[in-house]
Kinemage of the C-alpha trace (Angstrom):
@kinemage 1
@onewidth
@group {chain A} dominant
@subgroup {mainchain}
@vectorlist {calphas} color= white
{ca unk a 1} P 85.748 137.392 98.528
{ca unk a 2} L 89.617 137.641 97.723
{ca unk a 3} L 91.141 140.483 96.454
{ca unk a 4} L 93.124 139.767 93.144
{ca unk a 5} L 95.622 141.579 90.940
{ca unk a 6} L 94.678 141.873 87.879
{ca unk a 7} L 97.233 142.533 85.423
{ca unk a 8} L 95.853 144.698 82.514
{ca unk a 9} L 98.604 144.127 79.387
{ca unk a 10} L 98.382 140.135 79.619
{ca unk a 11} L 93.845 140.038 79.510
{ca unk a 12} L 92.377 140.046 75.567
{ca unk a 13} L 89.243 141.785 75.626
{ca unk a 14} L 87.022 138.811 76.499
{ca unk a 15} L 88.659 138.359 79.511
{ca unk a 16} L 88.604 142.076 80.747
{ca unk a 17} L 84.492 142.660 80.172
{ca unk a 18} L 83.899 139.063 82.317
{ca unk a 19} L 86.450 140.481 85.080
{ca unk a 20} L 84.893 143.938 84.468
{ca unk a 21} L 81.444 142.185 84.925
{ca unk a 22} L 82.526 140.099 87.841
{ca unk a 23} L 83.377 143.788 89.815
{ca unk a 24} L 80.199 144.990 89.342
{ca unk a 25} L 78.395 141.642 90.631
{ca unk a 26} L 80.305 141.803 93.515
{ca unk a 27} L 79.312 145.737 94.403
{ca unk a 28} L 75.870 144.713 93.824
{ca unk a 29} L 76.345 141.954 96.611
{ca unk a 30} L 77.001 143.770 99.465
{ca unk a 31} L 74.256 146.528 98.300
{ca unk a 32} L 71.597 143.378 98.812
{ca unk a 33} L 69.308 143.450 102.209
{ca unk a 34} L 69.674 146.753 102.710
{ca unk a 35} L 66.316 148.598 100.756
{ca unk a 36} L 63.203 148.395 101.578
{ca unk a 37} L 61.555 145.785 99.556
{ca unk a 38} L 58.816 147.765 98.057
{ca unk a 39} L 58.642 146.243 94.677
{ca unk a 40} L 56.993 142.460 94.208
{ca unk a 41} L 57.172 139.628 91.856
{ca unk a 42} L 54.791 136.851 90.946
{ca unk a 43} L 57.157 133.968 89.988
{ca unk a 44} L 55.350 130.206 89.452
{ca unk a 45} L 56.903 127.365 91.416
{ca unk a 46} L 59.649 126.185 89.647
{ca unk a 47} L 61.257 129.377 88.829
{ca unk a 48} L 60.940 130.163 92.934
{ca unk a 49} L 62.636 126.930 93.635
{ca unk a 50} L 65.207 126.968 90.660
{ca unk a 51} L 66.148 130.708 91.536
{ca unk a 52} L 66.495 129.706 95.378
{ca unk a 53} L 68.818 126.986 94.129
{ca unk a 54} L 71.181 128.945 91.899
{ca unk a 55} L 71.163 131.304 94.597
{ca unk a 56} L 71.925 128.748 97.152
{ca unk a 57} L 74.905 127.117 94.601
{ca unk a 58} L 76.523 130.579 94.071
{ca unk a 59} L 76.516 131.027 98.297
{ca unk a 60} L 78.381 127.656 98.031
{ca unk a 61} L 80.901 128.900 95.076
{ca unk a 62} L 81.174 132.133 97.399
{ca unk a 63} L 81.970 130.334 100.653
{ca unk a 64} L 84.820 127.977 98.690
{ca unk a 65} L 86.909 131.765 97.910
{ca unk a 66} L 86.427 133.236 101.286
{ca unk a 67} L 83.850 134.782 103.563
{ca unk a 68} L 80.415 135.202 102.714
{ca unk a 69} L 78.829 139.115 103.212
{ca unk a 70} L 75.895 138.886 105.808
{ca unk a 71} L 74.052 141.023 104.024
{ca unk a 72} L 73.774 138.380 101.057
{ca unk a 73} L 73.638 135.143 103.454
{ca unk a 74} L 70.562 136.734 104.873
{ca unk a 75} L 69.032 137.863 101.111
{ca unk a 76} L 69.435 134.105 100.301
{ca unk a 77} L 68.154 132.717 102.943
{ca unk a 78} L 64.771 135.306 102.150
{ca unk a 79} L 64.802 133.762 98.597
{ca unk a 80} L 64.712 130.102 100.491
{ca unk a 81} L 62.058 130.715 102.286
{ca unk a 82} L 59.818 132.708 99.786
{ca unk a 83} L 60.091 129.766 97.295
{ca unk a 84} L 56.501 128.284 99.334
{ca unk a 85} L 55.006 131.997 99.254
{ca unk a 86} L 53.688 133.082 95.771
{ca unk a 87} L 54.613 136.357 95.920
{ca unk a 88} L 58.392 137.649 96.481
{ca unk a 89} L 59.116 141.289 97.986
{ca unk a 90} L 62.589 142.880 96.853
{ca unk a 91} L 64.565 146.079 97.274
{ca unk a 92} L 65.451 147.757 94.086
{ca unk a 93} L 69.235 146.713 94.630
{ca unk a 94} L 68.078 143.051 95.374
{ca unk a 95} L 66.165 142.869 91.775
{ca unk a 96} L 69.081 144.482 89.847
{ca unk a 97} L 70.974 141.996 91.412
{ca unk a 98} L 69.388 139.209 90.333
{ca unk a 99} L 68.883 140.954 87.251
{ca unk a 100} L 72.727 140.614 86.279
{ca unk a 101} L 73.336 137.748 88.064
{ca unk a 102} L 70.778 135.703 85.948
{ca unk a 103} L 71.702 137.734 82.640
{ca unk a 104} L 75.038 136.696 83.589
{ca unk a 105} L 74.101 132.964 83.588
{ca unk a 106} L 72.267 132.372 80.648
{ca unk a 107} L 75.411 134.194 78.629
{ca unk a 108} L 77.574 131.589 80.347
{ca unk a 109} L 74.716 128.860 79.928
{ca unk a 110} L 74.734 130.130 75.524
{ca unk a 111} L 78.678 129.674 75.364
{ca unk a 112} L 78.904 126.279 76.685
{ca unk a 113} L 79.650 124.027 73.768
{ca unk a 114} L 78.276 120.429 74.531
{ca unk a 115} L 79.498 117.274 72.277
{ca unk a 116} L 76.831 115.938 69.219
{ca unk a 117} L 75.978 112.919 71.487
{ca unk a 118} L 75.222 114.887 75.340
{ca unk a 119} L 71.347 115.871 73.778
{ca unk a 120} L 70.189 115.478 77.511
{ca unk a 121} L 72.468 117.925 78.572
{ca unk a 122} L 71.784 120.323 75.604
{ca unk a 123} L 67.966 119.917 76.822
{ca unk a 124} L 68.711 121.086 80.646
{ca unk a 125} L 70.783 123.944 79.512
{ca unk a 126} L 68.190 125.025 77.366
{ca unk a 127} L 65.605 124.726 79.447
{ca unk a 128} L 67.401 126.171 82.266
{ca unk a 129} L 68.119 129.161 80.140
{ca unk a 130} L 64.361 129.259 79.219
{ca unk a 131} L 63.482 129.287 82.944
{ca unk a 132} L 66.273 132.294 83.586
{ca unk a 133} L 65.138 134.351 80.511
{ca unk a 134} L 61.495 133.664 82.135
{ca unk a 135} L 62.675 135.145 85.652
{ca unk a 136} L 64.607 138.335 83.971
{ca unk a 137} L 61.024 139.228 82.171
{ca unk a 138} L 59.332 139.075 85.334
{ca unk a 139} L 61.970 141.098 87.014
{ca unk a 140} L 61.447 144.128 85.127
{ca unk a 141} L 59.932 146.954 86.596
């Protein structure tokens, strides 16, 4: 990931608590694959496949800035392969990972502001949100 300057007098509020959020999103991903994964969590189909995918889209994002930490390549490709198993295993780092990461995504998802006449889209991003709300329950220890 790229370093960047951040310069402090020209951010309003809003911008300082994403960039503030960002930070601690990226400590969390280089803490990832290194626990033991002790703790499991019964997710149904979808949300295995729709987690793998976000997951898989945000190594993509991570990739177009720079390099990608091994660490996380390795916890994605995990998530990729759990998605047939019912049953995922994660490290305590891994699931408050995910646990800000999705959090993170449905607050994006909630500030989109979609036109009177895009009602499919308004359906997918509320169902997606659904589905991510869904996954942050089961996450809880």
């Amino acid at each position: 990931m790229k370093k960047q300057m951040i310069n402090a007098a020209k951010m309003n509020q809003m911008e300082f608590e994403n960039s503030k959020k960002m930070m601690e999103l990226t400590n969390l991903i280089h803490k990832v694959n290194s626990g033991n994964r002790k703790y499991s969590v019964n997710l149904n189909y979808v949300s295995r496949h729709l987690l793998a995918k976000t997951l898989s889209e945000m190594r993509k994002m991570i990739s177009l800035e720079g390099s990608i930490p091994k660490n996380f390549n390795l916890f994605v490709e995990y998530i990729n392969n759990s998605v047939k198993n019912k049953e995922i295993k994660l490290s305590f780092d891994e699931m408050e990972f995910l646990k800000k990461f999705l959090s993170l995504t449905i607050l994006q998802q909630e500030s989109v502001e979609l036109s009177w006449y895009a009602f499919f889209s308004r359906f997918m991003n509320y169902a997606s949100k659904l589905q991510y709300q869904e996954i942050v329950k089961k996450l809880k220890i």
